[in-house]
N, C-alpha and C positions, 0 to 999 in steps of 0.2 A: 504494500500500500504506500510506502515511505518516498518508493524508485518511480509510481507510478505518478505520485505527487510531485516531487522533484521534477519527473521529465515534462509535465505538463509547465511547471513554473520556468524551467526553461524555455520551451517553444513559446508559452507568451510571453518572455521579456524578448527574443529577437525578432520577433512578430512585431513588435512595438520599434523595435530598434532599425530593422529593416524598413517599413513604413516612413521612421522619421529620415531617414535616409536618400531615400526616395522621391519625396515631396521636397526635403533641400535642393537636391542634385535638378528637380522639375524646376524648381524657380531660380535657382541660378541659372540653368541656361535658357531660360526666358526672357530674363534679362540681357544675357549676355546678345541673347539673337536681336533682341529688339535696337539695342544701342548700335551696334555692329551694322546691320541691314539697312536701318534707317538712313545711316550716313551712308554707308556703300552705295545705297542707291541714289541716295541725293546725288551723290560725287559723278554718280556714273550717268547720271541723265543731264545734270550738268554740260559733263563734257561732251557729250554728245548733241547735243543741242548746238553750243557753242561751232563742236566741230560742222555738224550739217549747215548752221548760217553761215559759217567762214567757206567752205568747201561748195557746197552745194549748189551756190549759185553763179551767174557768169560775171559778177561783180568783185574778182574776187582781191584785188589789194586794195582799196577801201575796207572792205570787212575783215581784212587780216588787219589791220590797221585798229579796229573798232576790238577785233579780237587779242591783238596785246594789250591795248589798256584795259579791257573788263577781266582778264586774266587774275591782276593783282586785287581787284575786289571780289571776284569770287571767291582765291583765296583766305582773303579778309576774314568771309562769313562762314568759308564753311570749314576750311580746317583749322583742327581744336590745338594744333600745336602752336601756330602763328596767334588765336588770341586770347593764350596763357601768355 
């Protein structure tokens, strides 16, 4: 009866411990994706925009012209290392 009690109290403390485990590891990388993606994607539609106005059309040294200077404020805004 003693072994029987014992093994039960075992399975539910890692029953408990694997749970809490779990649910950590679920919301750290919810986090981690949300933060991560968010920008990735900003970054990358960004420059693709930038590049299809510069590229795309038969205008094109005027809008490379328009395209280095918005370069340094997209910068600006959206990478986190330049506005630390």
């Amino acid at each position: 009866m003693f072994s029987l009690t014992s093994m039960f109290l075992a399975v539910y403390k890692n029953s408990g411990k694997r749970r809490l485990v779990k649910q950590l590891q679920f919301y750290q990388r919810i986090v981690k994706m949300k933060t991560h993606n968010r920008s990735a994607v900003t970054w990358v539609a960004l420059v693709t925009i930038v590049f299809l106005l510069c590229y795309g059309l038969l205008i094109r040294l005027p809008l490379q012209v328009v395209n280095s200077g918005i370069n340094p404020i997209a910068y600006a805004f959206f990478k986190r290392d330049i506005k630390q």
